[in-house]
Structure formats: structure tokens, C-alpha cells
N, C-alpha and C positions, 0 to 999 in steps of 0.2 A: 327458473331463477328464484333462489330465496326473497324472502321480502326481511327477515328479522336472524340473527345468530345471537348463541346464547353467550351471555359473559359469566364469568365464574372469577369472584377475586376473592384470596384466601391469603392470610398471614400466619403464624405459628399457633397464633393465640384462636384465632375462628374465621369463620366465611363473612367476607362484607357485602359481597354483588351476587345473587343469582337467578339471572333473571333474562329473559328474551329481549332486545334491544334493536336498534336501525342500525345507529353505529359507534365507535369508540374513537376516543382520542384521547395518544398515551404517551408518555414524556420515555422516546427512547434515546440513546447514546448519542444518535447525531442528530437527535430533533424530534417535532412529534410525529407520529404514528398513525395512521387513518384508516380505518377499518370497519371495510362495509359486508353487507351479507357477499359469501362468494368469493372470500379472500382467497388468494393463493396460502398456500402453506408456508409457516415462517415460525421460528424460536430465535426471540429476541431479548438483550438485555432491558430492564427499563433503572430510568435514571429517577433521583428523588425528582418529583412534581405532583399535579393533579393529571389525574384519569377522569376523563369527562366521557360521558355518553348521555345518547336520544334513547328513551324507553321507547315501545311501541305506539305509545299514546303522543309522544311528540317534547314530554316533556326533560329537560335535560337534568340531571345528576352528577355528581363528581361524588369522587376517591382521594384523599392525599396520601401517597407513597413514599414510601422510604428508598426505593429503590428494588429492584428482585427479578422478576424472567416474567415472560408472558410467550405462550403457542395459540396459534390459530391452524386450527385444523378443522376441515368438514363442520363447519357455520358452528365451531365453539371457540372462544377463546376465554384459555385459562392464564390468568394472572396469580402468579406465586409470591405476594411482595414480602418485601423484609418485615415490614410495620404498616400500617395504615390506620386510617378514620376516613369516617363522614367528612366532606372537606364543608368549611362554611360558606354560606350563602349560594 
């Protein structure tokens, strides 16, 4: 069993996330999203919000989305959003 999957979040403009992580939490169409190493396979919409994740070290991060698709496959998941930033605090 994996212990960490990789995230990868990208906008038109450049890469904001790449980096080995625990897990994700991510604002999709009917709610958020939870994603640990070992997910099953899924491509999904995501809706405008924050994308939160646990790095390996424990500590937590966020994304704020405009909206855009996210695949999880084989311990990566790639987020395509519309727009994004560093979200604060």
C-alpha cells in the first residue's frame, strides 16, 4: 500500500502543486472530494473553491480554483484548473 500520491496542479498560465502528499481535498460538483494514496481511478469536474492538501511532513496547504477537471490514476493526481493561486492563510 502506498503511504504518499503525487499532486500536480496546473493552469494555462503555470504549475502551482508538484509535489508527493498524504492526501487531497477538492471542491468537486457535488461536494468535496477526498483522496488518499490508492484511490480508485476517477476524472472529475472541480467546482470554484480551495484544494487543500497534508504534504508528507504533515503540514497542510491550499490552492484556490476557478474551477477545471482533476484524474487520479496510479497514486497521481493531476488537476487542470481554469485559474488558480496560493490561497491565504
Amino acid at each position: 500500500m502506498a503511504e504518499v500520491l503525487r499532486l500536480r496542479v496546473y493552469t494555462r498560465e503555470r504549475q502551482l502543486v508538484d509535489q508527493d502528499v498524504r492526501e487531497v481535498t477538492a471542491p468537486g460538483v457535488y461536494g468535496e472530494i477526498g483522496v488518499l494514496p490508492d484511490h480508485a481511478a476517477l476524472v472529475t469536474t472541480l467546482e470554484p473553491g480551495v484544494l487543500s492538501y497534508k504534504d508528507t511532513a504533515g503540514a497542510v496547504a491550499s490552492v484556490q480554483v476557478t474551477g477545471g477537471f482533476a484524474e487520479v490514476r496510479d497514486n497521481v493526481m493531476t488537476v487542470l484548473a481554469d485559474a488558480g493561486a496560493a490561497a491565504a492563510g
